[in-house]
BAZA-379799 format. One record per atom (N, C-alpha, C): residue number from 0; chain; atom name; x, y, z. Coordinates in Angstrom, 3 decimals. Example, Ala and Ser with C-alpha at 12.3 -4.5 7.8 and 13.67 -1.06 7.14 Angstrom:
% BAZA-379799
<rec 0,A,N,<13.190,-5.690,7.800>>
<rec 0,A,CA,<12.300,-4.500,7.800>>
<rec 0,A,C,<13.200,-3.300,7.800>>
<rec 1,A,N,<12.850,-2.250,7.080>>
<rec 1,A,CA,<13.670,-1.060,7.140>>
<rec 1,A,C,<12.900,0.030,7.870>>
% end
This chain:
% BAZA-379799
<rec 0,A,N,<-7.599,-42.370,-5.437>>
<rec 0,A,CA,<-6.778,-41.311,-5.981>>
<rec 0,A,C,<-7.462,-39.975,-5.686>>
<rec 1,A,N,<-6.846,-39.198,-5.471>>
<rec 1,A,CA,<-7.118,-37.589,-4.552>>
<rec 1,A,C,<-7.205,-36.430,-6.050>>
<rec 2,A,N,<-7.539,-35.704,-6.150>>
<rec 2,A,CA,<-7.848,-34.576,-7.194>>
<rec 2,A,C,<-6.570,-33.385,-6.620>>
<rec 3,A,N,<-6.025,-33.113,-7.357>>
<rec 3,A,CA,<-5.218,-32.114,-7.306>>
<rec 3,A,C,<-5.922,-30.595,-6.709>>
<rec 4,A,N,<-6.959,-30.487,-7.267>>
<rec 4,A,CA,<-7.829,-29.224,-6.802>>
<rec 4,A,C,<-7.977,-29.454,-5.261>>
<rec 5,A,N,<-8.642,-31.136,-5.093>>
<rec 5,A,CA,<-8.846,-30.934,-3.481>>
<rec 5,A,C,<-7.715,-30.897,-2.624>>
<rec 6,A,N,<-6.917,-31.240,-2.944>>
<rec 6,A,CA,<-5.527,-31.348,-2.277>>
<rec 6,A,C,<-4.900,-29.759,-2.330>>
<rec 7,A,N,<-4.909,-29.347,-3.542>>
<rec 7,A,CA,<-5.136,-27.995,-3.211>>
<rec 7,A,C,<-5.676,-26.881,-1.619>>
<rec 8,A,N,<-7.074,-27.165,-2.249>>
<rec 8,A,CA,<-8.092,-26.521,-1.012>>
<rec 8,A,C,<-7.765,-26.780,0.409>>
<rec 9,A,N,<-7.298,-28.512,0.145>>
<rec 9,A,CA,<-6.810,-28.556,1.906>>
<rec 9,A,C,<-6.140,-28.100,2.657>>
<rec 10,A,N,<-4.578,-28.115,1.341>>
<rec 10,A,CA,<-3.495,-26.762,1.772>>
<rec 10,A,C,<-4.089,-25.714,1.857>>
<rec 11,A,N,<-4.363,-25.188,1.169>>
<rec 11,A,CA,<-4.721,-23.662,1.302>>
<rec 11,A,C,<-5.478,-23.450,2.560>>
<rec 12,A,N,<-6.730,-24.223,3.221>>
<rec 12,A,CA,<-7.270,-24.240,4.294>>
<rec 12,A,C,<-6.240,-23.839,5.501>>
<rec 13,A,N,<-5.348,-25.081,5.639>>
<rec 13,A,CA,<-4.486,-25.530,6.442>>
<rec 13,A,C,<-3.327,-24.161,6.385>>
<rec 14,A,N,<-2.848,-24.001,5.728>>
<rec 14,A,CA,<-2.461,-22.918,5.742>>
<rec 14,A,C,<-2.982,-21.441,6.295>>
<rec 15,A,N,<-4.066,-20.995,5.956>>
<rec 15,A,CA,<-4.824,-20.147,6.499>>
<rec 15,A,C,<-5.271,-20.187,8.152>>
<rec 16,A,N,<-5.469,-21.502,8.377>>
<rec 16,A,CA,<-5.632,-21.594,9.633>>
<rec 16,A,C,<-4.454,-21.158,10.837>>
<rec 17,A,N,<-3.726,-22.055,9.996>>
<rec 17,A,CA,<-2.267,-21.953,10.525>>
<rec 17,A,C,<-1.633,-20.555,11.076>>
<rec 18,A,N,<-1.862,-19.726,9.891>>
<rec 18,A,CA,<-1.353,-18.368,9.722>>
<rec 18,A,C,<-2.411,-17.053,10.932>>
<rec 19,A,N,<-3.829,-17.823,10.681>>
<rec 19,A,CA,<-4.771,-17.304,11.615>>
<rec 19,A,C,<-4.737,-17.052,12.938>>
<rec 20,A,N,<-4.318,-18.678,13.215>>
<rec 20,A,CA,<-3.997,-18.775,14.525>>
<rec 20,A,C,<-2.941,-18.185,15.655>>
<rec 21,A,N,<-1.723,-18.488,14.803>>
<rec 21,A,CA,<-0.706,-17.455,15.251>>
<rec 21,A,C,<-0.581,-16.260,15.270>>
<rec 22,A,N,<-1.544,-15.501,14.065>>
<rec 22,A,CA,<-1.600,-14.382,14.809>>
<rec 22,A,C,<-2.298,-13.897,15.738>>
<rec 23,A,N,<-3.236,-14.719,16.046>>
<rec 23,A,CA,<-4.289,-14.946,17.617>>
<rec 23,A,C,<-3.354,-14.811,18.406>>
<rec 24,A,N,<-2.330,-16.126,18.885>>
<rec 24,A,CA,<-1.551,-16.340,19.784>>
<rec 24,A,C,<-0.549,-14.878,19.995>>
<rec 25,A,N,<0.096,-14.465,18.944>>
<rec 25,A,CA,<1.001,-13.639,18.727>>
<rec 25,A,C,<0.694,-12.213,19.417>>
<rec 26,A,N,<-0.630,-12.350,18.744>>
<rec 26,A,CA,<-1.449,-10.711,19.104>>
<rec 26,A,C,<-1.289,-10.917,20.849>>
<rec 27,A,N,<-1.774,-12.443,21.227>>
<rec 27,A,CA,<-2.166,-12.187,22.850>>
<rec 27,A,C,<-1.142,-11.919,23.694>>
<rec 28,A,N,<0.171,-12.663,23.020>>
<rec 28,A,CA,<1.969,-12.563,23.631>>
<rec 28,A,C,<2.533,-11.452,23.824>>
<rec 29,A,N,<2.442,-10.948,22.887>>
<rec 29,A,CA,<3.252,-9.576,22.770>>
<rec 29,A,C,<2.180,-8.441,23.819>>
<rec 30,A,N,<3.015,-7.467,24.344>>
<rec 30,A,CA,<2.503,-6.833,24.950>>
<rec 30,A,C,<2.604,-5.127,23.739>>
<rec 31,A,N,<1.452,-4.878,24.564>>
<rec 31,A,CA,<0.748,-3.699,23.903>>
<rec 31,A,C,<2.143,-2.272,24.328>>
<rec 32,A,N,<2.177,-2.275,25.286>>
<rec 32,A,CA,<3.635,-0.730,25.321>>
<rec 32,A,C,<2.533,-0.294,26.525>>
<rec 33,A,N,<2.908,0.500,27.106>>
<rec 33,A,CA,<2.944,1.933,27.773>>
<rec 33,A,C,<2.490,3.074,26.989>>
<rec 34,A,N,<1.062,3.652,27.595>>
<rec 34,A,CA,<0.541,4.847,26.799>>
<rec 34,A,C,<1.180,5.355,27.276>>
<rec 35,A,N,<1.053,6.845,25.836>>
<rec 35,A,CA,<1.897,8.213,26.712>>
<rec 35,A,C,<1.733,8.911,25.592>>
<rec 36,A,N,<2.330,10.260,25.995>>
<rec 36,A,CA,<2.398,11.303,24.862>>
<rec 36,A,C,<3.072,11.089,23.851>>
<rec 37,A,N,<3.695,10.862,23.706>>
<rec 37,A,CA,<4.954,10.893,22.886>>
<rec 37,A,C,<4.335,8.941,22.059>>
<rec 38,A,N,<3.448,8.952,22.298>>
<rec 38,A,CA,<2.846,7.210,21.782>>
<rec 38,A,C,<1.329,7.866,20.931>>
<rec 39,A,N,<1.419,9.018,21.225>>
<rec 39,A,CA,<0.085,9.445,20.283>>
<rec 39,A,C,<0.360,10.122,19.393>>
<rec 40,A,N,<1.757,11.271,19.277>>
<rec 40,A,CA,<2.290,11.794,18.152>>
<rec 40,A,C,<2.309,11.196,16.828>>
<rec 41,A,N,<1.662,11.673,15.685>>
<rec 41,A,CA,<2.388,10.971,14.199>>
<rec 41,A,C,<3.605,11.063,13.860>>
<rec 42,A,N,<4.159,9.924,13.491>>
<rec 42,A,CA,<5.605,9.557,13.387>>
<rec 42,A,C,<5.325,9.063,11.639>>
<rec 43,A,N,<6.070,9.710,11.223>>
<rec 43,A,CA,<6.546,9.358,9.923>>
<rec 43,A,C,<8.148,9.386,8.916>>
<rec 44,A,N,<8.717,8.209,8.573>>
<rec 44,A,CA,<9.571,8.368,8.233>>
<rec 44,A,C,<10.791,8.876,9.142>>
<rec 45,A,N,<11.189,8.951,10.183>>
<rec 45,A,CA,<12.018,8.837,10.992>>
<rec 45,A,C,<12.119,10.838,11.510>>
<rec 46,A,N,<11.191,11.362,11.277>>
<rec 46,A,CA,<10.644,12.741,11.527>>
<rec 46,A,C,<9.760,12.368,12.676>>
<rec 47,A,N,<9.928,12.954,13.934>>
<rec 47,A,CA,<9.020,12.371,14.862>>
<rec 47,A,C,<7.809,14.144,14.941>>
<rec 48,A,N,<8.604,15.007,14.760>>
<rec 48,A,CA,<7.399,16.269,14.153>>
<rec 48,A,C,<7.176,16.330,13.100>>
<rec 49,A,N,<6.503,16.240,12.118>>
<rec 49,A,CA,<6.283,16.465,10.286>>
<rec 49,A,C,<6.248,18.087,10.854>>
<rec 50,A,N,<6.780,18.775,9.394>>
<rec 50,A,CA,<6.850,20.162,8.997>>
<rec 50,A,C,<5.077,20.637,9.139>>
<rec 51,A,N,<4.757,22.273,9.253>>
<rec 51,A,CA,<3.720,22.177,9.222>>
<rec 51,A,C,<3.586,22.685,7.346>>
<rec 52,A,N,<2.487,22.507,6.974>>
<rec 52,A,CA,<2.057,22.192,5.317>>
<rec 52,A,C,<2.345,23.862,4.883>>
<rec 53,A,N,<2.488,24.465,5.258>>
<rec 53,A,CA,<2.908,25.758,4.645>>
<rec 53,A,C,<4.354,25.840,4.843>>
<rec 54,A,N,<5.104,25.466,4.966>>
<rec 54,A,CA,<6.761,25.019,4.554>>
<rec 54,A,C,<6.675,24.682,3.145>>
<rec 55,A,N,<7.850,25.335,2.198>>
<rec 55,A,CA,<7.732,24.841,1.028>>
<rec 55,A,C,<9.468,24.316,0.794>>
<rec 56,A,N,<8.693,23.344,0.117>>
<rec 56,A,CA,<9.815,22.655,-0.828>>
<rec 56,A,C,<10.870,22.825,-1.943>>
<rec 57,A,N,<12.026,22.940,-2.232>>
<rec 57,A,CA,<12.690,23.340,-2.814>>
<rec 57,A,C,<11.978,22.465,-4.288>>
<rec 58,A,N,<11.948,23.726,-5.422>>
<rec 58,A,CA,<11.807,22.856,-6.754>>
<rec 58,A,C,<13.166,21.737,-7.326>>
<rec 59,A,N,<14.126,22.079,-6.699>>
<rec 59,A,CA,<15.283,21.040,-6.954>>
<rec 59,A,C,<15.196,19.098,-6.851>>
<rec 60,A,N,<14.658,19.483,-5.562>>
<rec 60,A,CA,<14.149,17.750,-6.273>>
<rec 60,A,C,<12.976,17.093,-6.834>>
<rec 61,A,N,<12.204,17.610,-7.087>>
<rec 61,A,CA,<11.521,17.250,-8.800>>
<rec 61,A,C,<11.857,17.604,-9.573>>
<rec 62,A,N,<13.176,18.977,-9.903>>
<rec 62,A,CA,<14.406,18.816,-11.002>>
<rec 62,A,C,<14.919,17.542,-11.073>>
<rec 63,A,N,<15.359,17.018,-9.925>>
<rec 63,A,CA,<16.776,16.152,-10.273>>
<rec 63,A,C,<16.199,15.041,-10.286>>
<rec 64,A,N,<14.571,14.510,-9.353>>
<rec 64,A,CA,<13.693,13.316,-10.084>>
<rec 64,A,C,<13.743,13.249,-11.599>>
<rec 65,A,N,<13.099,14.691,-12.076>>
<rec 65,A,CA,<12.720,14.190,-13.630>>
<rec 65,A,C,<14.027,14.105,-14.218>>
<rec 66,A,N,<15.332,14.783,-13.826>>
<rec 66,A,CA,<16.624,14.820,-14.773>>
<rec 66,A,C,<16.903,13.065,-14.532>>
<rec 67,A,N,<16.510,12.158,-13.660>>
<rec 67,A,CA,<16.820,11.314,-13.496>>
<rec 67,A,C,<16.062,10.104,-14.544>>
<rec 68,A,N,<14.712,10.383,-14.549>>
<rec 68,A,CA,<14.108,9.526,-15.028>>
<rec 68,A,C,<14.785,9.706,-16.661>>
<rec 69,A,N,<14.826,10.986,-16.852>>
<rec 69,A,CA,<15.007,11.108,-18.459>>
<rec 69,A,C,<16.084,10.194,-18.516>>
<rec 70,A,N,<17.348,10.322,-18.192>>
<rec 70,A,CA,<18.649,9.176,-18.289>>
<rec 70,A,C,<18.240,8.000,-17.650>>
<rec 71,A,N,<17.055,7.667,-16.999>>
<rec 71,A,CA,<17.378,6.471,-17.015>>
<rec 71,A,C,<16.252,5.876,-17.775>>
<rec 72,A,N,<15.114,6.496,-18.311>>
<rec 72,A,CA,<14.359,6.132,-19.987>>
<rec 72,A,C,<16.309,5.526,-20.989>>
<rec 73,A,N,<16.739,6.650,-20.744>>
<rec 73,A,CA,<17.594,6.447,-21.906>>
<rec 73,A,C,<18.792,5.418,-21.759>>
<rec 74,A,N,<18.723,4.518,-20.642>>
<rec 74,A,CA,<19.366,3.190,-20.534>>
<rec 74,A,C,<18.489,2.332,-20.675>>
<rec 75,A,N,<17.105,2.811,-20.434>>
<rec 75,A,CA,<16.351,1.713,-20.579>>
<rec 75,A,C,<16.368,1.401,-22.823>>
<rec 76,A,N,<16.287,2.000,-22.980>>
<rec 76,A,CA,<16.430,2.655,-24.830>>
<rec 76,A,C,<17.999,1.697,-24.725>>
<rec 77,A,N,<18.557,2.099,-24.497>>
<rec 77,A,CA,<19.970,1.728,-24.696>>
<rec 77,A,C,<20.657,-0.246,-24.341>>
<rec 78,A,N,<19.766,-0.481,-23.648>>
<rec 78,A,CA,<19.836,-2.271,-23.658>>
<rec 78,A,C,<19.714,-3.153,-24.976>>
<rec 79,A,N,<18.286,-2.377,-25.122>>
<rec 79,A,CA,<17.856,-3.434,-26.215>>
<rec 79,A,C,<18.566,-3.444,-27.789>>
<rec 80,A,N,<18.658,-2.292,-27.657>>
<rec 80,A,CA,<19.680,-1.953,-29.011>>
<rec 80,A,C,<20.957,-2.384,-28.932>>
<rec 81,A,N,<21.766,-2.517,-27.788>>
<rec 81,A,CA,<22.823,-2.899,-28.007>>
<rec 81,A,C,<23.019,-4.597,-28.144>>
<rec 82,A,N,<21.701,-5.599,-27.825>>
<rec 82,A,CA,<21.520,-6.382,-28.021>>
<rec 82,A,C,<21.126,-7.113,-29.269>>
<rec 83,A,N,<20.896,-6.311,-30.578>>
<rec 83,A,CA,<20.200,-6.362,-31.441>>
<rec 83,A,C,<21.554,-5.190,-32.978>>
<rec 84,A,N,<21.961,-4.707,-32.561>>
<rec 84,A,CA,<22.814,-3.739,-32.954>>
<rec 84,A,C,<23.810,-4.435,-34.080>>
<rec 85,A,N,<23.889,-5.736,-34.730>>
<rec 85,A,CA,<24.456,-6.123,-35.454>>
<rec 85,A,C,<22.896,-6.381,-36.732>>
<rec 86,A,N,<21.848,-6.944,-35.960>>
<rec 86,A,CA,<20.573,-7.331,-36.896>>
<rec 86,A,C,<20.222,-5.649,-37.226>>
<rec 87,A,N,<19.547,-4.631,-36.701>>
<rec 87,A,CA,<19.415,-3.335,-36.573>>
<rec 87,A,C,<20.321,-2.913,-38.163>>
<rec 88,A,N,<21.871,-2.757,-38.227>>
<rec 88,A,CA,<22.283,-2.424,-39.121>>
<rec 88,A,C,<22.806,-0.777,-39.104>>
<rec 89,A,N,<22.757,0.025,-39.863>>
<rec 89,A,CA,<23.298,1.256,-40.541>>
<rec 89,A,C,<21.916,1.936,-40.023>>
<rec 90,A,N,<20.708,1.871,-40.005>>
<rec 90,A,CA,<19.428,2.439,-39.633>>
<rec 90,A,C,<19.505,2.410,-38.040>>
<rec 91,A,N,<19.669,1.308,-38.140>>
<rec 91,A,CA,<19.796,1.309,-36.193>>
<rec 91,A,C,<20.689,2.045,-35.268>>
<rec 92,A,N,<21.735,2.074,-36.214>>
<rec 92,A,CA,<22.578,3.062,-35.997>>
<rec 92,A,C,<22.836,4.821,-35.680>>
<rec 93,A,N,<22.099,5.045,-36.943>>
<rec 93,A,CA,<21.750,6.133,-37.172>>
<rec 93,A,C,<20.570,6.763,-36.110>>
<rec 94,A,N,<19.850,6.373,-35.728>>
<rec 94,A,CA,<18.104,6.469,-35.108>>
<rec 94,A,C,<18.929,6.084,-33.491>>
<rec 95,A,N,<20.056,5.348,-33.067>>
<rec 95,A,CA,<20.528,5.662,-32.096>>
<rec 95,A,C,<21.322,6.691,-32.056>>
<rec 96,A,N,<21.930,7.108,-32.791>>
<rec 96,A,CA,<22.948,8.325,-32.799>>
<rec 96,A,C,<22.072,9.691,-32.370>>
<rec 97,A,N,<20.917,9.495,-33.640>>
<rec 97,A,CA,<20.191,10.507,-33.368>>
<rec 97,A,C,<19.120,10.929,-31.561>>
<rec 98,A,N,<19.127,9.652,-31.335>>
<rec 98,A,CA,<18.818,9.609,-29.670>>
<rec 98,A,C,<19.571,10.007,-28.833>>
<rec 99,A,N,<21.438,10.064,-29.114>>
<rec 99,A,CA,<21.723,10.479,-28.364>>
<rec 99,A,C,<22.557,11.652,-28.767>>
<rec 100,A,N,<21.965,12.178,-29.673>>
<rec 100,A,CA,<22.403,13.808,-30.220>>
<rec 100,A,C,<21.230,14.751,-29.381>>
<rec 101,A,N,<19.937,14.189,-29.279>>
<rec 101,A,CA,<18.916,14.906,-28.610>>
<rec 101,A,C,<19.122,14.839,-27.203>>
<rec 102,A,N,<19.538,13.400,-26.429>>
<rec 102,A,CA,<19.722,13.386,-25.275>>
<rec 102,A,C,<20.737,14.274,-24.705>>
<rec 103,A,N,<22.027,14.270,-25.315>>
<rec 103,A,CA,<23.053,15.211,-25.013>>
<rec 103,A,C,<22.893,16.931,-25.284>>
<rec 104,A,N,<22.001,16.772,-26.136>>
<rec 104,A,CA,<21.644,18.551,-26.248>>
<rec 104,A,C,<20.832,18.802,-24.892>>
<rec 105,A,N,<19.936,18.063,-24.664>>
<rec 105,A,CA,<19.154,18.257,-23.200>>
<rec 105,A,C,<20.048,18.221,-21.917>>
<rec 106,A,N,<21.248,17.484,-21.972>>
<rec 106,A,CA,<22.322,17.437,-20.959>>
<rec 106,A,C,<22.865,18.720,-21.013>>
<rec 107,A,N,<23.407,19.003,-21.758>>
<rec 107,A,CA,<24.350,20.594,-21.969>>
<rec 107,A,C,<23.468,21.629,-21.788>>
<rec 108,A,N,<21.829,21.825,-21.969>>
<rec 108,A,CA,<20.879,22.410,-21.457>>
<rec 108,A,C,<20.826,22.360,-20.058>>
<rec 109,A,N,<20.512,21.339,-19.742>>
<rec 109,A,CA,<20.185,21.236,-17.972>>
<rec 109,A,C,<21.461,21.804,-17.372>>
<rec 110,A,N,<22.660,21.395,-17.934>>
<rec 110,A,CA,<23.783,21.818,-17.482>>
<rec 110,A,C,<24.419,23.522,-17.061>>
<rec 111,A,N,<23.663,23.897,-18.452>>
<rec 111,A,CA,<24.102,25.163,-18.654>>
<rec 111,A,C,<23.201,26.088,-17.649>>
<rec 112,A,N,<21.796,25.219,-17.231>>
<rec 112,A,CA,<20.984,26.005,-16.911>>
<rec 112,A,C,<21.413,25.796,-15.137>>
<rec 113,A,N,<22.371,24.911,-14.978>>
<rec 113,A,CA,<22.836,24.948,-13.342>>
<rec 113,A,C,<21.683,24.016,-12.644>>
<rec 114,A,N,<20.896,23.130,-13.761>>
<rec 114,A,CA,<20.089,22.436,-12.725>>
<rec 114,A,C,<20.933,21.156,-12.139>>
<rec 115,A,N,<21.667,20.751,-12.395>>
<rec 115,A,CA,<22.884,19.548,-11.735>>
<rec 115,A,C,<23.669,20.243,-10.608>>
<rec 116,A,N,<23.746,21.403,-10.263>>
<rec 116,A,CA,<24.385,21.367,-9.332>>
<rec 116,A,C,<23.562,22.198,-8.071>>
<rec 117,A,N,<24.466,21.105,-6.634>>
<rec 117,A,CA,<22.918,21.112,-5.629>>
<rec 117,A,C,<23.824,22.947,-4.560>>
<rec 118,A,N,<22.885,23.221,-4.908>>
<rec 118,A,CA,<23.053,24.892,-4.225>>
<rec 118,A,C,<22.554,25.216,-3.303>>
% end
């Protein structure tokens, strides 16, 4: 009778090897490309020039990141309570209402302040 641990180790060996090897083989198959200029440029994100670092960024989208996270904290808030919302009671109630008396004052804020709309 064989030990689960060693039977283990063997896979895991065997596996590793496995995985080793092919990428030996793989690496030797495939061919490397054609140097060139345009093969030494940094490519990022489908920008084949990046901006140079003194370009600035509009503050609008780390507005509309954080306007995002806040509503979606507040679905995350909003699952569990509605799952629970009969045990919870008249308190649970209330302490959600009041979550979303604050959330909606911050909406009609952001709103008023024109950060939702893209200009």
């Amino acid at each position: 009778m064989t030990s689960p641990i060693g039977d283990l180790a063997v896979y895991w060996a065997l596996a590793f090897t496995i995985v080793g090897l092919l990428s030996l083989v793989a690496g030797r198959l495939v061919p490397r490309g054609i140097a060139g200029a345009a093969r030494d440029k940094p490519y990022e994100c489908g920008v084949s020039e990046p901006s140079p670092t003194e370009a600035r960024w509009p503050v609008r989208f780390a507005l509309v990141a954080m306007l995002f996270l806040v509503f979606d904290v507040e679905a995350v808030f909003l699952y569990p309570w509605a799952l629970l919302v009969r045990e919870l009671g008249w308190g649970g109630l209330g302490a959600m209402s009041t979550f979303f008396v604050v959330l909606g004052v911050g909406y009609l804020y952001a709103r008023g302040r024109h950060a939702l709309t893209w200009r």
